[in-house]
VOTIZA-290239 format. One record per residue (C-alpha): residue in three letters; x negated, y negated, z. Coordinates in steps of 0.5 Angstrom, whole numbers, padded with zeros to 4 digits, always signed. Each point is the difference from the previous one (the first is absolute). Layout:
N
alaXYZ ...
***
This chain:
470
unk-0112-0192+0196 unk+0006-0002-0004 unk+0007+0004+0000 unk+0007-0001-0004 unk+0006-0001+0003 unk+0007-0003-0003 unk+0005+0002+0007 unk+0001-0008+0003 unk+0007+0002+0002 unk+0003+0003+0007 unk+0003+0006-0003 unk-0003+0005-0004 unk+0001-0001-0008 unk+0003+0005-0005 unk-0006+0000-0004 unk-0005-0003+0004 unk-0007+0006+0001 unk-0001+0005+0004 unk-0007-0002+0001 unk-0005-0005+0003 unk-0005+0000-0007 unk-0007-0001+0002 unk-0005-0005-0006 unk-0005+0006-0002 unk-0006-0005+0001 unk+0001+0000+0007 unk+0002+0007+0002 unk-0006+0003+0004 unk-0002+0007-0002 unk+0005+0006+0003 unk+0005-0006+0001 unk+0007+0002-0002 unk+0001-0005-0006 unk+0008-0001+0003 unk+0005+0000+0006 unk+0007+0002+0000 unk+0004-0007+0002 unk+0006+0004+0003 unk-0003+0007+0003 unk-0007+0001+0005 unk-0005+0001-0002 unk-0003+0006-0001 unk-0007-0002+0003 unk-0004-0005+0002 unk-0002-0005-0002 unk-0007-0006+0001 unk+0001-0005+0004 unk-0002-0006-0005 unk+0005+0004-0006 unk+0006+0000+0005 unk-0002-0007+0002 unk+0000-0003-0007 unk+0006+0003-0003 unk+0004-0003+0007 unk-0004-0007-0002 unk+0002+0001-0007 unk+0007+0001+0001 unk+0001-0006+0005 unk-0004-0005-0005 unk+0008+0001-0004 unk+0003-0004+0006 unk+0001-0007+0000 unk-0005-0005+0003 unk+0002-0001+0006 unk-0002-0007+0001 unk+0005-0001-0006 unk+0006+0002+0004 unk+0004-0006+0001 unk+0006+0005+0002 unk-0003+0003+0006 unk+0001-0003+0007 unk-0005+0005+0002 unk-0008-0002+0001 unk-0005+0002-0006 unk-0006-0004+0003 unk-0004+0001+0007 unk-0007-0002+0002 unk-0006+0004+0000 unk+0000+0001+0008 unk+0007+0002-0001 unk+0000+0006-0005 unk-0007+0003+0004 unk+0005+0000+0006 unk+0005+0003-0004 unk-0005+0006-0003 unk-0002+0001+0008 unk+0006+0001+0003 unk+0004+0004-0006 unk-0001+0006+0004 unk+0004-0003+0006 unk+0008+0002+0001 unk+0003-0004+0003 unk+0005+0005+0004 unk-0006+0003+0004 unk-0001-0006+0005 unk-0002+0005+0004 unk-0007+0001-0004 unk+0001-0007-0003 unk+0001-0004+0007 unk-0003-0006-0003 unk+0004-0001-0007 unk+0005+0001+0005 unk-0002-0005+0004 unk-0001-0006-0006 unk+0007+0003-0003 unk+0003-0003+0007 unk-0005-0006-0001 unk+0003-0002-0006 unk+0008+0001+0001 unk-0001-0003+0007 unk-0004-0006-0005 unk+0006+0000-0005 unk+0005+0000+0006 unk-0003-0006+0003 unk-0001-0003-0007 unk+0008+0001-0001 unk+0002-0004+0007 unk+0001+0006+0004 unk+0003-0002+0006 unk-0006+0005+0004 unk-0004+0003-0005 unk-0003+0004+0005 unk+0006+0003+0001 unk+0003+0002-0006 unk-0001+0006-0005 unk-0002+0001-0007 unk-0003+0004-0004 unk-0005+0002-0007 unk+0004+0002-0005 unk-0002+0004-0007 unk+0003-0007-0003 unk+0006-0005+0000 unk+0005+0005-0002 unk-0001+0005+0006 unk+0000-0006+0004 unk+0006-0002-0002 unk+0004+0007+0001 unk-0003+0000+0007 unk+0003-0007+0001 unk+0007+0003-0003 unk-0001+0006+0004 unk-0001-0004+0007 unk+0006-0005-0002 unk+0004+0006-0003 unk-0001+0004+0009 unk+0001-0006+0003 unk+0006-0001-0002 unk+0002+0008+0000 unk-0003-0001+0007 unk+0006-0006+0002 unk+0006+0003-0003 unk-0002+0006+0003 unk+0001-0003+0006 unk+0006-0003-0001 unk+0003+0006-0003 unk+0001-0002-0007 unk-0002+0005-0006 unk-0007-0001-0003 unk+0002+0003-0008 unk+0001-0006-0004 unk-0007-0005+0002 unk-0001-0006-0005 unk-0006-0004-0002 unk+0001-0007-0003 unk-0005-0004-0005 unk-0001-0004-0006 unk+0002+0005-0007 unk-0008-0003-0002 unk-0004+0005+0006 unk-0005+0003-0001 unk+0001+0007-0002 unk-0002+0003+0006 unk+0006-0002+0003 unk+0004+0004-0005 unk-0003+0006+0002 unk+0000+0000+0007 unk+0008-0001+0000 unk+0000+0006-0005 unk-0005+0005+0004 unk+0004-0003+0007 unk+0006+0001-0002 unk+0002-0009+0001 unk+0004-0003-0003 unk-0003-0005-0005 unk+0004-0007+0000 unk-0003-0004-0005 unk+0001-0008+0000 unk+0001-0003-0006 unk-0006-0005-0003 unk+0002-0005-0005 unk-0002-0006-0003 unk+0003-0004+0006 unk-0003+0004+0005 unk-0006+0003-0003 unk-0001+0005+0007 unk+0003+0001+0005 unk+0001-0006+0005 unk+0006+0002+0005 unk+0005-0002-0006 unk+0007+0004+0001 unk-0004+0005+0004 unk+0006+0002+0006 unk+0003+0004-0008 unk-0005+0004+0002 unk-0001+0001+0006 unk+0004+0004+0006 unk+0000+0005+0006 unk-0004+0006-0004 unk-0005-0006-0003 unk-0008+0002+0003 unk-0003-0006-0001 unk-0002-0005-0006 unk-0006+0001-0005 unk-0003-0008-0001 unk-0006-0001-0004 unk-0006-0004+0000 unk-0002+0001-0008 unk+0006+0003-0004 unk-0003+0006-0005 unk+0002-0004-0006 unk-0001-0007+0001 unk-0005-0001+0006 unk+0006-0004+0003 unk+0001+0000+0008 unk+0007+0000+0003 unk+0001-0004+0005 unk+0000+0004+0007 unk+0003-0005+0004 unk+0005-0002-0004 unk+0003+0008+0000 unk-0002+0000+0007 unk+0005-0006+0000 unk+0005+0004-0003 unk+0000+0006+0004 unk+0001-0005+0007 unk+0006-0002-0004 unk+0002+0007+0000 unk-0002+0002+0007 unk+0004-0006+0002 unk+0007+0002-0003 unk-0001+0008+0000 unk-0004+0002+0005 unk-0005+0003-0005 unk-0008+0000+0002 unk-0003+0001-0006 unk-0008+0000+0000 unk-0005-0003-0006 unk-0005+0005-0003 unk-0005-0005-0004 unk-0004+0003-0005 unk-0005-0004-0001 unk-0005+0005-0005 unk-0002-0006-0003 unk+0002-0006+0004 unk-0002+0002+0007 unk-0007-0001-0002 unk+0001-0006-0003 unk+0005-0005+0003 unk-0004+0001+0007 unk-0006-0004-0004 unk+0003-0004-0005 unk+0007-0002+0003 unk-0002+0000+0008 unk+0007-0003+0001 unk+0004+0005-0003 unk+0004+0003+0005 unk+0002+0007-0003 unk-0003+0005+0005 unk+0000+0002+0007 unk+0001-0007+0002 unk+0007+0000-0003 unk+0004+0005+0005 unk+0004+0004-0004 unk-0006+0003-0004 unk-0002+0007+0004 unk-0005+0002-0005 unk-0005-0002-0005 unk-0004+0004-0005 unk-0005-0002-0005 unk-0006+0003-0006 unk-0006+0000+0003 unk-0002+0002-0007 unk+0003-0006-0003 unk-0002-0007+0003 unk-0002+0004+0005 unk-0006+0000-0005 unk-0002+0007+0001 unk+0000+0006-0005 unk+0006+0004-0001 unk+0004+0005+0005 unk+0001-0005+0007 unk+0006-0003+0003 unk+0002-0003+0006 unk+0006+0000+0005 unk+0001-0003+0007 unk+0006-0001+0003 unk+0001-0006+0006 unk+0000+0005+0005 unk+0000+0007+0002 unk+0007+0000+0001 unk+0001-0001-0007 unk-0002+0006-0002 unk+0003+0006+0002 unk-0004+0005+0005 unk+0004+0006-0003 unk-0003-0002-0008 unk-0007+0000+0004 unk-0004+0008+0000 unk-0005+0003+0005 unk-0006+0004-0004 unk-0004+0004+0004 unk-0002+0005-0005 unk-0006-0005-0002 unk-0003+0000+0006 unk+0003-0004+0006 unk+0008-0003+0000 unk+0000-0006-0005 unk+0007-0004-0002 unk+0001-0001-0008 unk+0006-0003-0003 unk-0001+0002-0008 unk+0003+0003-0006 unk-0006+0003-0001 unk-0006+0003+0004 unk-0007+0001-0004 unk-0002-0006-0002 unk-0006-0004-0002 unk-0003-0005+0006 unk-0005-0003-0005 unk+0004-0006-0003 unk+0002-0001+0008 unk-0008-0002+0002 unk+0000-0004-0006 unk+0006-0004+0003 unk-0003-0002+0006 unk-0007-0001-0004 unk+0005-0006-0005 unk+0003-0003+0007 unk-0007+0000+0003 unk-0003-0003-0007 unk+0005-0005-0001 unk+0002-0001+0007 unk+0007-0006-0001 unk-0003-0005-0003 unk-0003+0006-0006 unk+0006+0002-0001 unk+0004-0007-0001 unk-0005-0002-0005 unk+0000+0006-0004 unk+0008-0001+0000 unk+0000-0007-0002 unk-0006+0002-0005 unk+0005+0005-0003 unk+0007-0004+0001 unk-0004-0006-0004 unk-0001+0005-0006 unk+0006+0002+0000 unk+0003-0007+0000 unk-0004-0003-0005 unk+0001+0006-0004 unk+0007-0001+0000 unk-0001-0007-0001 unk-0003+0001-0007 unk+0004+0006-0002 unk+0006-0005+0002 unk-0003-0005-0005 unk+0001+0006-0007 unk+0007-0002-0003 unk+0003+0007+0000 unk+0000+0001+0007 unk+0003-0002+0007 unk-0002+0001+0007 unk+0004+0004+0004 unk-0005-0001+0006 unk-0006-0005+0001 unk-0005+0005+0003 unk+0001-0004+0008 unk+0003+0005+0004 unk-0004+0006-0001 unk-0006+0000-0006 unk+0005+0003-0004 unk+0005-0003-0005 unk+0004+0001-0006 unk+0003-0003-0007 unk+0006+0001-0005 unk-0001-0001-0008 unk+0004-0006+0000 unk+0007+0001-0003 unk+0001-0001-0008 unk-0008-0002-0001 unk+0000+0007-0005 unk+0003+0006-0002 unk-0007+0003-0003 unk-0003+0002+0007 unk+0002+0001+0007 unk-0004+0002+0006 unk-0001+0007-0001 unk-0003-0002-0006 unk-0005-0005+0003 unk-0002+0005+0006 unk-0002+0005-0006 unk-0005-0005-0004 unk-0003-0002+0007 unk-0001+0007+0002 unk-0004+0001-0007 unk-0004-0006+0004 unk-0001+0004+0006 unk+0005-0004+0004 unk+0005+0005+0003 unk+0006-0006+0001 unk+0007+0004+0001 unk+0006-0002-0002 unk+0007+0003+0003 unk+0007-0003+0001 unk+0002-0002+0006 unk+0004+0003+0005 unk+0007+0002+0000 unk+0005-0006-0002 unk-0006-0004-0005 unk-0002+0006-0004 unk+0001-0005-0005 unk-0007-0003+0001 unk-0005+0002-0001 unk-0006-0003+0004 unk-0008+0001+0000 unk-0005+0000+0005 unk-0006-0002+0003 unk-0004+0003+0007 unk-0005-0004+0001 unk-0005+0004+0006 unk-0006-0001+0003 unk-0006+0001-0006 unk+0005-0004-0005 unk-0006-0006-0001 unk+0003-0006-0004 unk-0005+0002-0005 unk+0005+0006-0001 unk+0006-0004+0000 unk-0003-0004-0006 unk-0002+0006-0004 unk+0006+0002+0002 unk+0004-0006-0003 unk-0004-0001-0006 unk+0002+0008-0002 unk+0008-0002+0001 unk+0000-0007-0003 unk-0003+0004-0005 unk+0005+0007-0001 unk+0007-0006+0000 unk-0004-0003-0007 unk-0001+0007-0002 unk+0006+0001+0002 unk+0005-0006-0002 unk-0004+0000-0006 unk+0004+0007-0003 unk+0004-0001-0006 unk+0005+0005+0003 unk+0002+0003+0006 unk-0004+0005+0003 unk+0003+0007+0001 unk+0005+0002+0007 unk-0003+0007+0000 unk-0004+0001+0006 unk+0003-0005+0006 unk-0001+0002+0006 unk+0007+0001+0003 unk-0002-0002+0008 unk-0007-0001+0005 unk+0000+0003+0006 unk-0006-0004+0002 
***
């Protein structure tokens, strides 16, 4: 069966049908030979009809091997996907009816905490999380209560809190300062101080500051900022203000992979400031989407009062989350990754992914028009600018719509405030990403830049795309 659909974007189009339209030819007798798109049907259909219209519909999505935009993972092994159809019916939240899964769910962030040099792993705290950016807002959330809690105590007003971190985080961070009403105190990057390193940071912190965002992988280049030197800086401010001001390390990206390809990189737990560490189990976690981490040193980090007892599931169960229902299935396939690859496993794998992207980026350095901003040696991930004056026939944006007529999904987008000016592209290199996609991928970019450099005229401005929220 066969159907007709023309709706790829989020928001319905004016002029888009009402109905789904069935292909006679594989229309079953008594069948109805369309479905409203907008409206319930009226009555059911076959199993196999509502199959192939969903199948239909999703074959119009881009290959997701070919994403080289996406942190998230697009690639698990057989084993790990018959887990995933096991465990689908599992929610999370009933750890009475599911003891097990919550179980490993411990399992793991007391692994992660061991991993991330908690001074007693068996004694901190942690969680699953649907992903990074609830993760995060929990991290914020605990930062946020702790220092409610001590000023508090000293009588000081609570009304004005802020949280200080690079203007290049991840959108996520905007979010929770939106929702929990933080002040949002963005450190500049600039071409000097590419992330945010502890340069001029006692301008922005104070009394009502909760803590610091530090990231291990920046969204737009894949760069880690230097933990212990922003640590640093908040000891400085310490010794001269009294201000104790705490690390939050999101690690998304980079917390599942310093561990195994930069083992002495001090940025965790071992650095006394960071009080808490989030990763994405879906991203260099390496499992599907809809799982983060976070763990915080020890149980005195996180708040009591933020953690909730839910009986109304059958027996008295603590949970610390903005959301309830969640699925456990991707949880199994974490502790199922940590059992399969183990520490050396997962330092292959990181290194095969980092050597890609490495190389990669090495070629792509090697094209007259570009200019690297980042070689891929932080995080498998890496960026790079069309090189000043080289043409004014083309740009980025242009290139990022020929290789998408590839099937390549490569974005470009401006980079953040106070280099809005440079247009950057950029390349996730994930596990599943083999060297042989990476030259197939080369030859189809060497291929659109002669395409490209080869016009007679400049290409059309329209149709650019103002930002990337990643």
């Amino acid at each position: 069966m066969s159907m007709v659909t023309t709706n790829q974007h989020v928001q319905r189009s004016d002029d888009e049908r009402e109905s789904v339209e069935l292909d006679p030819v594989f229309v079953r007798p008594g069948e109805a030979t369309s479905l409203p798109k907008f409206r319930l049907p009226a009555r059911e259909s076959l199993p196999e009809t509502a199959y192939q219209i969903v199948h239909d519909e999703g074959m119009l999505d881009g290959n997701a091997r070919l994403n080289l935009a996406t942190f998230v993972g697009t690639w698990m092994d057989d084993r790990a996907q018959q887990l995933y159809l096991e465990a689908a019916d599992k929610n999370m939240i009933d750890k009475d009816e599911y003891p097990q899964t919550a179980a490993i769910e411990t399992r793991c962030w007391t692994m992660l905490a061991d991993l991330w040099h908690a001074p007693d792993p068996d004694h901190t705290i942690g969680t699953s999380t649907i992903g990074s950016s609830e993760a995060c807002m929990l991290g914020g959330l605990a930062l946020k209560r702790r220092w409610q809690h001590a000023r508090h105590s000293r009588g000081k007003p609570t009304d004005k809190p802020n949280l200080v971190m690079s203007s290049a985080v991840q959108v996520c961070w905007e979010k929770f300062c939106n929702y929990f009403d933080v002040e949002p105190r963005y450190v500049p990057i600039s071409l000097e101080h590419p992330v945010l390193d502890g340069q001029g940071l006692a301008e922005y912190v104070d009394e009502n500051t909760i803590g610091v965002v530090a990231i291990m992988g920046v969204t737009y280049t894949g760069m880690y900022e230097p933990v212990e030197q922003i640590a640093a800086a908040l000891d400085e401010i310490e010794e001269r203000t009294g201000l104790d001001v705490k690390i939050h390390v999101d690690g998304a990206s980079g917390a599942m992979i310093a561990p195994f390809v930069q083992p002495d990189l001090a940025w965790d737990f071992r650095v006394p400031r960071v009080v808490s560490i989030n990763t994405s189990g879906h991203k260099y976690g390496l499992v599907y989407p809809g799982l983060g981490w976070v763990v915080w040193r020890d149980a005195q980090c996180l708040p009591e009062d933020l953690v909730f007892k839910v009986s109304y599931l059958g027996g008295e169960m603590p949970t610390f989350a903005l959301n309830f229902s969640r699925p456990g299935a991707q949880v199994l396939q974490q502790y199922y990754m940590f059992l399969r690859l183990g520490a050396e496993g997962y330092r292959r794998v990181q290194e095969t992914s980092r050597a890609v992207a490495t190389e990669m980026a090495s070629e792509i350095a090697k094209i007259p028009a570009f200019e690297l901003w980042n070689n891929g040696s932080d995080i498998p991930v890496f960026a790079w600018r069309l090189r000043e004056g080289y043409t004014d026939k083309w740009n980025l944006y242009h290139l990022s719509d020929r290789l998408r007529t590839k099937g390549w999904l490569v974005p470009a987008y401006p980079m953040p405030a106070d280099l809005t000016d440079i247009t950057v592209q950029r390349i996730v290199v994930r596990n599943g990403f083999s060297r042989d996609l990476a030259d197939a991928f080369l030859a189809d970019l060497r291929t659109e830049v002669d395409y490209l450099d080869a016009l007679r005229g400049p290409m059309p401005a329209e149709g650019q795309h103002p930002g990337f929220h990643h």
